[in-house]
N, C-alpha and C positions, 0 to 999 in steps of 0.2 A: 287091358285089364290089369296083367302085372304091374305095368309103371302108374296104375292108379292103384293099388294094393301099397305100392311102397309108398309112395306119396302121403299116404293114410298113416301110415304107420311112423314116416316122417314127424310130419307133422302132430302125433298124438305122445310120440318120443319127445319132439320140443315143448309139449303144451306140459308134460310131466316134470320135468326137469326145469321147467322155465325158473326163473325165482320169482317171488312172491311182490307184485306194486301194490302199495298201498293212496289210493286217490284220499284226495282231502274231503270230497263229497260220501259223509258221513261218519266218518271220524271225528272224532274216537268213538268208537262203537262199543269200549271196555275200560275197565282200567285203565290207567297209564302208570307203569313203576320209573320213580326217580331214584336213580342208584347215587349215593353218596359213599364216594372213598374214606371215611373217616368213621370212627365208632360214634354210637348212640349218645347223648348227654352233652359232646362238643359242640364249637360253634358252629359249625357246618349242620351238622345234626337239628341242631337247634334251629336253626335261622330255617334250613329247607322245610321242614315242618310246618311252620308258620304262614311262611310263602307261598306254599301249596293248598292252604286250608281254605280257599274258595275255589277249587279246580272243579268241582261240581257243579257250582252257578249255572244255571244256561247261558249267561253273559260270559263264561270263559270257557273251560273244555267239554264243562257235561259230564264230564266222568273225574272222579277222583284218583289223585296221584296216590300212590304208593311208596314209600319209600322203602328202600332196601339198601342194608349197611354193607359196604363187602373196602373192610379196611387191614389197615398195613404199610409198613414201609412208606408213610411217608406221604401215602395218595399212591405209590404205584401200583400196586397189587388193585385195585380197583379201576383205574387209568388204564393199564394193562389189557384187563378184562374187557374192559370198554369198548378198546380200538381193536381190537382182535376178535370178541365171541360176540358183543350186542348184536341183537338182534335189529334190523334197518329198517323196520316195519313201521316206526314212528312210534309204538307203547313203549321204547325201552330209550329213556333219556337217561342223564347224568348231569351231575352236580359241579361244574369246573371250577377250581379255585387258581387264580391267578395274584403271582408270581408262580407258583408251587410246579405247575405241573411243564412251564415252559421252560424256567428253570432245569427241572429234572432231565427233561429231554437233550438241552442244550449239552450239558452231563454226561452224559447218554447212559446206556444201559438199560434203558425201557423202550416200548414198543409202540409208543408213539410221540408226537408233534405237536403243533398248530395243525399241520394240514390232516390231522385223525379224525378232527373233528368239526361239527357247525355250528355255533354259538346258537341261540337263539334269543336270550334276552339277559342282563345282568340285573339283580338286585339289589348288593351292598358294597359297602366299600369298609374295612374292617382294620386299622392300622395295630400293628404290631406295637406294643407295649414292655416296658420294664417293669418285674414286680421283684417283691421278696414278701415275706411274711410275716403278718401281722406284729408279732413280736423279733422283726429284725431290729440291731442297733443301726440301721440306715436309714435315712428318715430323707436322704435327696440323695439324686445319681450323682452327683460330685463326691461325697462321703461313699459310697460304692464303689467309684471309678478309682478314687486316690487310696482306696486297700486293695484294690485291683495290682494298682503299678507298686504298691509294696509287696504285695505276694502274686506272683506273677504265677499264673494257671491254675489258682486254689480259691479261683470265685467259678462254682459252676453256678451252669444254668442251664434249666428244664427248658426242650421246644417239643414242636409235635413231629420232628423227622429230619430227614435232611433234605436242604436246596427246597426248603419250604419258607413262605416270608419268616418265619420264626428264627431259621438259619441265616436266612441272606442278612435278616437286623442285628444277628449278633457277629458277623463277619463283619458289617459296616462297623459295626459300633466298637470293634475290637480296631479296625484299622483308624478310625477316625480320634482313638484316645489311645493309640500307638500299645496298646494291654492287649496280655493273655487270659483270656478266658476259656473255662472249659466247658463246652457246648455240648450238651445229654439230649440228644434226641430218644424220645421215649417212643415204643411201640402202641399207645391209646390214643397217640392223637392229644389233640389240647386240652382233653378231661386230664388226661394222665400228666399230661404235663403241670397241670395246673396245682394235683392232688399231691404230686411229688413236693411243690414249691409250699404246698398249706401243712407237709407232714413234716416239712423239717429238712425233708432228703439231700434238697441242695440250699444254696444259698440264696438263690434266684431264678426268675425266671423269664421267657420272653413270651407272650401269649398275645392272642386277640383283646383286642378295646371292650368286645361283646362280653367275653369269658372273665376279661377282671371287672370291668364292671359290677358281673355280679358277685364275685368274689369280694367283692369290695363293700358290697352294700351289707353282705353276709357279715366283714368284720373279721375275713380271712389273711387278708393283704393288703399289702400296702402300694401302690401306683407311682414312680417312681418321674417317666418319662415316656414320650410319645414319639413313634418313629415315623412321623409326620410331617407337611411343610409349617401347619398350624395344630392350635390346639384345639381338644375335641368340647369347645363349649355347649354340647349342649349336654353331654357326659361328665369327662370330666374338665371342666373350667378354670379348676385350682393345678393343675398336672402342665407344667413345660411341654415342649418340643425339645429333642437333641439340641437342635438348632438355639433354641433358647438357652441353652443350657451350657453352647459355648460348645457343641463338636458338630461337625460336620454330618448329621445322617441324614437324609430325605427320606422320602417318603415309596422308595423300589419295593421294600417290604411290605406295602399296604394289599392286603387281602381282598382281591376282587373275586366276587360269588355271583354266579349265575347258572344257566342249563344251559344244557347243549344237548347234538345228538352224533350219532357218528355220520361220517362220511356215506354218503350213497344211500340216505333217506331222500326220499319223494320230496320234490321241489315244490310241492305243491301239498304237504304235508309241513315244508317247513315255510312254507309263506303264511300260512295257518296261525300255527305256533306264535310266527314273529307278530304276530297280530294281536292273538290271546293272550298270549301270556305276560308280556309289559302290564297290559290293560289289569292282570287279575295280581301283580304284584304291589301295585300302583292302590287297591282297596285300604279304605281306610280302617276297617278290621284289622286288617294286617301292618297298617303302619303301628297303630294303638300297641297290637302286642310286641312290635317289634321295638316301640319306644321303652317299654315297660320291661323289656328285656339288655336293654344297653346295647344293643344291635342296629350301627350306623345304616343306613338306606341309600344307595344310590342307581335309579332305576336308569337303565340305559338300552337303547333299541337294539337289535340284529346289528345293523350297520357301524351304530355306536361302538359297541361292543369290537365287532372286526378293527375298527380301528383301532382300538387300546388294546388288541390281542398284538396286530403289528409294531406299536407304540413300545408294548413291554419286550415285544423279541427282542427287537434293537435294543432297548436299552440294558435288557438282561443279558445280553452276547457280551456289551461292551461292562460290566458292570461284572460279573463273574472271571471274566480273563481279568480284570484289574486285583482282585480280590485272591486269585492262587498264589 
């Protein structure tokens, strides 16, 4: 009778303490919040919103995403928060932007990797841009780059952080035309950065293709060059490539957007996801608003995705030690 007393109490101790599985059979049962590292009005902000807005459908998760901003430094302070406090229950995804966040890690000083987290589907590809403002006397990046090399560190330029594609384009772009530039990573993220480049603040600046876009069509800026292999015809058509332009930058800076979730979510929770959510990015509601917003699309599976998460490690290890 004793050693079935304890037995009981064994077993009602593990059943207390256990953690929480979440099965995919009937999930989502609630909400789901999508956390984005970056402030409200950017192009992360911007684009996840849009992405999300058929998550209700019965044809994708049934319930509606949520978004919730929790920015800073860069993406880390959200990043941070991520791999460390999110909840594994399958309602608490995030927002990954890649270069930025594998970057940062390689770096280090944050508290997580690749290995924090599990992809679940990408949807944009977002290439890094030179701007300056509407009323600059620069009218092409050659006339920019050759007062660059006459005043050596007195051409800034606005990004959204550091060891984010915004930073890695202006490291390439400073090594590849042998100039000093001086690089203002702003605390808003690419609103702020954008807003710094339309007030006058700096000279220039490096943003997303989504973000001058519409800047552009506003009649704020001016679009100078693309840190791409090609140019973005179906945006901007009249806008060079570095490469065109006669320097050396590719395309390591291009801004890959997708979700993810953390480590040690239900397998069967994220077989789920890999399923719905391509499917519900892929709507053409959302392509519509997404072409209307100057926000490039390129939807990629689970698998897809793994692979250009390993693609960019390597290439950002070898690409950053080259660059100190």
């Amino acid at each position: 009778m004793k050693k079935h007393l304890i037995s009981l109490a064994v077993l009602a101790a593990s059943t207390l303490f256990a953690p929480t599985v979440v099965q995919a059979e009937g999930y989502p049962e609630r909400p789901v919040s999508l956390m984005v590292s970056y402030g409200a009005g950017g192009a992360t902000d911007f684009q996840a919103r849009i992405v999300t807005m058929m998550s209700g459908g019965e044809d994708f998760l049934g319930q509606p995403m949520v978004i919730i901003n929790k920015p800073g430094a860069g993406g880390r302070v959200g990043w941070n928060w991520f791999a460390t406090e999110a909840e594994t229950d399958g309602y608490t995804m995030g927002a990954y932007n890649i270069p930025h966040f594998i970057a940062q890690s390689i770096e280090g000083g944050v508290k997580y990797s690749a290995e924090s987290f599990e992809p679940i589907a990408n949807w944009g590809a977002d290439p890094a841009v030179l701007i300056v403002g509407a009323d600059s006397p620069y009218n092409t990046v050659e006339e920019l780059i050759n007062f660059a090399k006459e005043n050596p560190g007195k051409v800034t330029l606005s990004g959204a952080g550091l060891y984010v594609g915004h930073h890695i384009a202006a490291l390439q772009i400073m090594k590849a035309t042998d100039t000093k530039l001086a690089y203002i990573p702003t605390s808003g993220g690419g609103a702020a950065a954008m807003k710094a480049v339309i007030a006058g603040d700096v000279i220039g600046g490096i943003n997303n293709l989504s973000d001058a876009f519409r800047a552009l069509e506003a009649g704020n800026v001016k679009v100078l060059a693309v840190a791409d292999l090609e140019r973005s015809t179906e945006f901007l058509p009249d806008v060079p490539t570095f490469k065109e332009a006669g320097y050396d930058v590719d395309n390591a800076s291009v801004n890959f957007r997708g979700v993810m979730v953390p480590v040690g979510t239900d397998p069967e929770v994220i077989d789920m996801l890999a399923e719905k959510v391509p499917a519900m990015f892929a709507s053409d509601r959302v392509a519509k608003q997404m072409a209307a917003g100057g926000s490039p699309m390129m939807i990629m599976t689970r698998e897809e995705v793994q692979t250009m998460w390993a693609a960019r490690q390597e290439t950002l290890t070898e690409l950053l030690a080259g660059l100190k």
